[in-house]
C-alpha positions, 0 to 999 in steps of 0.5 A, spaced: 481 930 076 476 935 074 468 931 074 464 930 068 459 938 068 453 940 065 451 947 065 449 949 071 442 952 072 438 955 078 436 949 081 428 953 081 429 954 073 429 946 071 421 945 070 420 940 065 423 933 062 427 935 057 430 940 062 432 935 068 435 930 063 440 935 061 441 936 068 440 929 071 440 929 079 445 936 080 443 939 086 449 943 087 455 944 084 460 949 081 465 949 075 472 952 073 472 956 080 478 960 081 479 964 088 485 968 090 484 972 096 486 979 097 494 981 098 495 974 095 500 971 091 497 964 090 490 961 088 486 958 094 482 955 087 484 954 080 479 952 075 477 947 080 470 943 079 465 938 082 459 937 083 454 932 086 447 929 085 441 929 089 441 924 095 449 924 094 453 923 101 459 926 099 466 927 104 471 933 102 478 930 105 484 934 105 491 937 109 489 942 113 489 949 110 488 946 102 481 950 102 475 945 104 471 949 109 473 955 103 469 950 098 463 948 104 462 956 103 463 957 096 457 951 094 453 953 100 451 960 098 456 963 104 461 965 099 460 971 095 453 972 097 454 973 105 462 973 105 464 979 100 470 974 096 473 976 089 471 969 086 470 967 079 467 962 076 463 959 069 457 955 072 455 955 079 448 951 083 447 953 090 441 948 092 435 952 095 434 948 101 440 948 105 442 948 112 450 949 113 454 948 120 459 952 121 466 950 123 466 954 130 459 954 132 460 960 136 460 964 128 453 960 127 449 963 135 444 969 133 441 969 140 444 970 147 439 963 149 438 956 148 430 958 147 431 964 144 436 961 138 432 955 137 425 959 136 429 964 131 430 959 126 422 957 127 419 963 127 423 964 121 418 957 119 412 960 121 411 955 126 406 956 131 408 958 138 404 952 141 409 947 137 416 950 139 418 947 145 416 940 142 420 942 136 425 944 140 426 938 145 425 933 139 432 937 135 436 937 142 435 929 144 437 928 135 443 931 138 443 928 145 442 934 150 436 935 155 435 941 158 429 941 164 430 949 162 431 951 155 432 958 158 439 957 158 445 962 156 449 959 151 456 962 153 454 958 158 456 951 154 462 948 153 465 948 146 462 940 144 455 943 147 455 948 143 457 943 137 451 940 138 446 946 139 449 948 132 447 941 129 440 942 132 438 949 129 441 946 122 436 940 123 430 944 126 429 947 118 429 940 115 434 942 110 434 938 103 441 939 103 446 939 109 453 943 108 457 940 115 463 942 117 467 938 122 461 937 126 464 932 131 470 935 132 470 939 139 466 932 143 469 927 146 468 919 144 459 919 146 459 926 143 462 925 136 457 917 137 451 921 139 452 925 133 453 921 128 448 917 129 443 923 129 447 925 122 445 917 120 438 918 123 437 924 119 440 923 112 436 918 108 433 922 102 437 928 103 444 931 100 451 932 105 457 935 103 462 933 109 469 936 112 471 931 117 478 930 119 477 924 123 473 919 118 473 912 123 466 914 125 463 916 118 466 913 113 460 909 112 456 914 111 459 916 104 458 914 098 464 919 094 470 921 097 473 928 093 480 928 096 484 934 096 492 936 095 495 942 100 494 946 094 487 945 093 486 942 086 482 935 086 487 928 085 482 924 085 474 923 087 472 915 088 467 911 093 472 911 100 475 904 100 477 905 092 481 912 094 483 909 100 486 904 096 489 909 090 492 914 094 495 911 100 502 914 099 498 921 099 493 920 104 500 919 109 504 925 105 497 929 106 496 927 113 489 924 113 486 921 118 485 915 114 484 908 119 490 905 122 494 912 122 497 913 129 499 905 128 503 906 122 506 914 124 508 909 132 511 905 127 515 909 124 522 914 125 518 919 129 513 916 132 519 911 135 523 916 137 516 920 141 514 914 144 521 913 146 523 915 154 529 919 157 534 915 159 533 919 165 525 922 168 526 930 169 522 928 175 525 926 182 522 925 189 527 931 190 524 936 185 518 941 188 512 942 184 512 948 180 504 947 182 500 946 189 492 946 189 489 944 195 481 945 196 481 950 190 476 953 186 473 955 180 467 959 179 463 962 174 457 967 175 459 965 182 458 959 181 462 953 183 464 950 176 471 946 178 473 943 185 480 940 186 482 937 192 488 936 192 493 936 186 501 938 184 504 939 177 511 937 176 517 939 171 517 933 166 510 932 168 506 930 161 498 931 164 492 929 159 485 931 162 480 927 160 472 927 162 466 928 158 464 935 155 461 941 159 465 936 166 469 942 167 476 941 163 476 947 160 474 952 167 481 949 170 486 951 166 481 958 166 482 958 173 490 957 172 491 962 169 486 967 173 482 968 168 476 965 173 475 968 180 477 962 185 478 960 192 482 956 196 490 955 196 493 955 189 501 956 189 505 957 183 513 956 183 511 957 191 508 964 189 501 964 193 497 967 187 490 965 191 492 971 196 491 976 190 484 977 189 485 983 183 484 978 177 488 982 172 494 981 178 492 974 177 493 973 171 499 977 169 502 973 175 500 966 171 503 969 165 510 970 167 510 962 169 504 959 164 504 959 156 497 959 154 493 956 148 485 957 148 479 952 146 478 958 140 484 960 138 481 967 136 480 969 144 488 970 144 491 973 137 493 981 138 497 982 132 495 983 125 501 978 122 502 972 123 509 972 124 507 979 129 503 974 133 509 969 134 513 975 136 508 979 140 510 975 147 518 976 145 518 984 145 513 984 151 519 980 154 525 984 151 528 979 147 534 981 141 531 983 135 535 978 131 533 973 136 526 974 135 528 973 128 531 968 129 525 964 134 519 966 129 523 963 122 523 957 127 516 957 128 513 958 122 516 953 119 516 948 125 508 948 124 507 949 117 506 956 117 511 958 111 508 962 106 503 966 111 508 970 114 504 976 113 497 974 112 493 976 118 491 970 123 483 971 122 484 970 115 488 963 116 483 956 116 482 953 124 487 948 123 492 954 122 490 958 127 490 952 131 497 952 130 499 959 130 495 959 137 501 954 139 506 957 136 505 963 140 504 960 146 511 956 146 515 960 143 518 962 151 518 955 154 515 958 160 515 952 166 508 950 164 505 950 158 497 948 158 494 947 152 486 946 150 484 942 145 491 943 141 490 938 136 482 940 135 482 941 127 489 938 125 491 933 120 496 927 122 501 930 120 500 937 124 497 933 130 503 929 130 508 935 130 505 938 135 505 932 140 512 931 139 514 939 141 510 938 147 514 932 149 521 935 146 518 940 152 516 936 156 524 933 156 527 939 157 523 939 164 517 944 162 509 941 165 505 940 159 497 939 161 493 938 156 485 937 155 483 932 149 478 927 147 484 922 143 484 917 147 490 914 144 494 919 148 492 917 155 497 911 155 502 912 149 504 920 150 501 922 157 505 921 164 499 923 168 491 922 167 487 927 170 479 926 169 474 932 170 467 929 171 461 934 173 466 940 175 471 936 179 477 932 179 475 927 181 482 922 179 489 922 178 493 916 176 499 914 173 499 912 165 502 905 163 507 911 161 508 913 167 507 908 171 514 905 167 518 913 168 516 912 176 519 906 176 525 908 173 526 913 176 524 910 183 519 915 186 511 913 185 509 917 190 513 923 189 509 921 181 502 922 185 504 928 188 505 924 195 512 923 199 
C-alpha cells in the first residue's frame, strides 16, 4: 500500500503559500525507495514509500529483520549522508531539525563521560557554560536519572541506563522531529514507565517516527501506525485500533507484540506444549549442583559490584533473575564466567574456579562448562559469516565436519536465519544478531547455559521460539539462567526467581512453576538449595 506523495522539496526551499499548499504539512518523507546492500541478492526496499506530516506521531510496526531501524536511517539522514548505502530514490524530505536515538546506544556516545557527552551536545548549541549543568540535570530527570556527580564514566552504566542517557542527549537539542528506535527496549518495567511518560511529556508540537516492539505502554501515543510484512513492503498504515482490527491474522503470522499475545500464544499447540511440565522434574534431592556460590564476589575497578551469600544451580533448573537496571544482573553472570575478578568460593561441577585468580584461566574453565550470550551480541561474534559464527565453537571442540554441517543447517533454521548464511553478523539487524548470539551459544548444550537479555529485540515469534529451546534445554537437565524485564516469565516459564537489588542477591524463591515441579518431585529443599 503506497500513501498519497507530493513531490518532495527541501524542507528549507518551501517559503511562500503556493509552495506550502503544494506540500501540505510534509515534514519527512521519501518516495519509490529501493535499497539492496552490497553482495545481496534480495531487496531490503522495493519502490517503498511513506510519508508524514508535521506533528504526526507515527509507529513503524513489523517482524524482526523486515527493514525498520534501516527505514529510521534512510528518512532521518543517517543513510546515504553518514552511512555510505547504495540507495535510490525518486523524491526524499529529510527534516532540518531532527535528533535520532539509535537502537544500541553504545553507537550514539561520543565521550567517555556523563558530563562530558552531555556538554557536547550543548556547546555544539552554543549554551553558555554557566546553564550547562541546569540543562544537563533537567534532561537526565526527564528521563529518571540522578546523579550527585555527573562525572561519571558511562561504560560504567548498565544498558537501560545507558538507554536513558542516550534519550536525554537527543532531548538536550530540543529536536522539532525525534527518529526513535526502540527506545525502552533495555528497561526494566519503571524504566520503559519512566521513559514513555517523559516521551509524552515532550512530544506536543513535535514529529516522532517510532520502532518499538512492545507497544502496550505507547500505542496512545500514536496517531498512524505503517505495518511492515518480513519483506519490507508496506501492507497497510492506519490509526492503531483500526490496523489492529485489519490485520489481526498477520499481526500473529508476523509476530507482533500486539495487546493480549503471550495469552493467545499459551493458548495455543506450542504455547501449551512450553507450559506443559515433564512427567518427571530433572532435579532430585540426590542430583549435585552443577554450581556452588557461597560468599562470592564480583568486582569492577575493585569494586564490589555483586555480593552472593549463598547459591546453587541445579541441572533442569530454569532461573530468571530479576531486578531494577544497574542492581548488578548483568555483573553476575560477567563473574560466572570469569570475565570479572571475584573472591570467594565458586565451584563449578566441583571444580574450584575461585582458587585460580589468572582471568584468562578463569575463563577458559567456565567455558568448558557454560554457554554464553552477551546483553550486546556484538561483544562475542568472531567469524565473518553467520553460518562460520555457529560453527565456530564446534571446530574449537573437534567435531565432524558433516556434523558441524549438519547442527549449523539446524540452527539456522531453528532461529530464522535462512537465507543470511553468508551475510556477515554485523550486517544483520539486532533482533537477528540476537539470535545468532543464541544460536552459538547453544549449539554445544553445554551444562549451563546463561543468557543476558536473549528476547531483548525480538518479535513474538522469535521470542517464543527462543523460550521454547530454552525449556526443550532445560528438559534434557541443562541450568538455564536468564536475566530479563518480561515479567510474564517469572511464573509461567521459570522454576527459580533470583532478584539482584543494589549489587546483590538478595532473594531466591521457587515459581508458582517450580513450587508445582518440587512438590512433584518431593524435594522443596533440595529446590532452594538446602537439604
Amino acid at each position: 500500500m503506497n500513501t498519497s506523495y507530493v513531490n518532495v522539496i527541501a524542507e528549507s526551499d518551501i517559503k511562500d503559500a503556493e509552495q506550502a499548499a503544494v506540500v501540505p504539512d510534509i515534514i519527512l518523507g521519501v518516495q519509490d525507495l529501493r535499497l539492496k546492500f552490497p553482495g545481496e541478492a534480495a531487496f531490503v526496499f522495493k519502490d517503498l514509500s511513506l510519508s508524514v506530516r508535521r506533528g504526526e506521531k507515527v509507529l513503524l510496526l513489523g517482524p524482526s529483520g523486515c527493514g525498520k531501524s534501516t527505514l529510521l536511517q534512510v528518512l532521518s539522514g543517517i543513510m546515504p549522508e553518514m552511512v555510505e548505502v547504495p540507495l535510490r530514490f525518486k523524491e526524499r524530505m529529510v527534516p532540518e531539525s531532527r535528533g535520532v536515538l539509535f537502537q544500541d546506544p553504545d553507537t550514539q556516545f561520543c565521550m567517555p563521560y556523563i558530563d562530558e557527552e552531555l556538554a557536547f551536545v550543548l556547546e555544539n548549541l552554543c549554551i553558555p557554560r554557566e546553564e550547562m549543568e541546569t540543562r544537563m540535570r533537567q534532561a537526565l530527570d526527564q528521563v529518571g536519572l540522578f546523579f550527585e556527580n555527573l562525572h561519571v564514566p558511562i561504560n560504567s552504566l548498565s544498558q537501560g541506563m545507558k538507554q536513558r542517557l542516550a534519550l536525554a542527549s537527543v532531548l538536550l537539542a530540543d529536536p522539532e522531529v525525534l527518529f526513535l528506535d526502540e527506545p525502552s527496549a533495555l528497561l526494566d518495567p519503571e524504566g520503559r514507565k519512566q521513559i514513555w511518560e517523559a516521551i509524552h511529556s515532550i512530544a506536543e508540537g513535535r514529529t516522532l517516527v517510532i520502532v518499538e516492539h512492545r507497544i502496550e505502554e505507547m500505542i496512545g501515543l500514536v496517531d498512524n501506525v505503517v505495518l511492515f510484512n518480513p519483506d519490507g513492503q508496506i501492507l497497510g498504515q492506519a490509526p492503531p485500533m483500526k490496523l489492529f482490527a485489519s490485520f489481526h491474522e498477520q499481526l500473529e503470522q508476523f509476530g507482533i507484540w500486539y495487546p493480549g499475545v503471550w495469552e493467545v500464544f499459551f493458548m495455543s499447540r506450542d504455547g501449551e506444549k512450553l507450559l506443559s511440565l515433564p512427567m518427571d522434574a530433572p532435579r532430585s534431592s540426590l542430583a549435585d549442583p552443577l554450581i556452588e556460590l557461597k560468599q562470592f564476589y564480583g568486582y569492577r575497578q575493585r569494586r564490589p559490584v555483586i555480593e552472593v551469600e549463598q547459591a546453587e544451580i541445579y541441572p533442569g533448573d530454569f532461573i530468571v533473575i530479576t531486578g531494577p537496571n544497574g542492581a548488578g544482573k548483568s555483573s553476575l553472570l560477567l563473574s560466572l564466567m570469569g570475565l570479572l575478578p571475584t573472591d570467594g568460593t565458586y565451584r563449578l561441577q566441583g571444580i574450584d574456579m575461585s582458587g585460580d585468580k589468572a582471568k584468562r584461566r578463569r575463563t577458559e574453565k567456565a567455558a568448558r562448562k557454560i554457554g554464553f550470550v552477551f546483553q550486546n551480541p556484538e561483544m562475542q561474534f568472531v567469524a565473518d559469516q553467520v553460518s562460520e559464527e555457529i560453527a565456530f565453537s564446534l571446530y574449537e571442540e573437534g567435531d565432524d565436519k558433516d556434523n558441524i554441517s549438519s547442527l549449523v543447517r539446524q540452527a539456522i533454521g531453528q532461529f530464522g536465519l535462512e537465507g543470511m548464511e553468508h551475510r556477515h553478523p554485523y550486517q544483520l539487524s539486532l533482533g537477528q544478531k540476537r539470535r545468532l548470539s543464541v544460536a552459538g551459544a547453544t549449539v554445544l548444550n553445554k551444562p549451563v547455559l546463561l543468557l543476558d537479555e536473549p528476547t531483548f529485540g525480538q518479535d513474538a515469534v522469535s521470542t517464543f521460539a527462543i523460550l521454547s529451546l530454552c525449556e526443550e534445554l532445560r528438559r534434557q537437565g541443562i541450568a538455564i539462567v536468564m536475566i530479563t524485564h518480561e515479567e510474564r516469565l517469572v511464573d509461567t516459564i521459570a522454576t527459580l526467581e533470583w532478584r539482584v537489588v543494589n549489587g546483590r542477591l538478595v532473594e531466591r524463591r521457587l515459581t508458582k512453576r517450580g513450587e508445582t515441579m518440587a512438590k512433584r518431585n518431593g524435594a522443596i529443599g533440595a529446590w532452594m538449595g538446602h537439604e
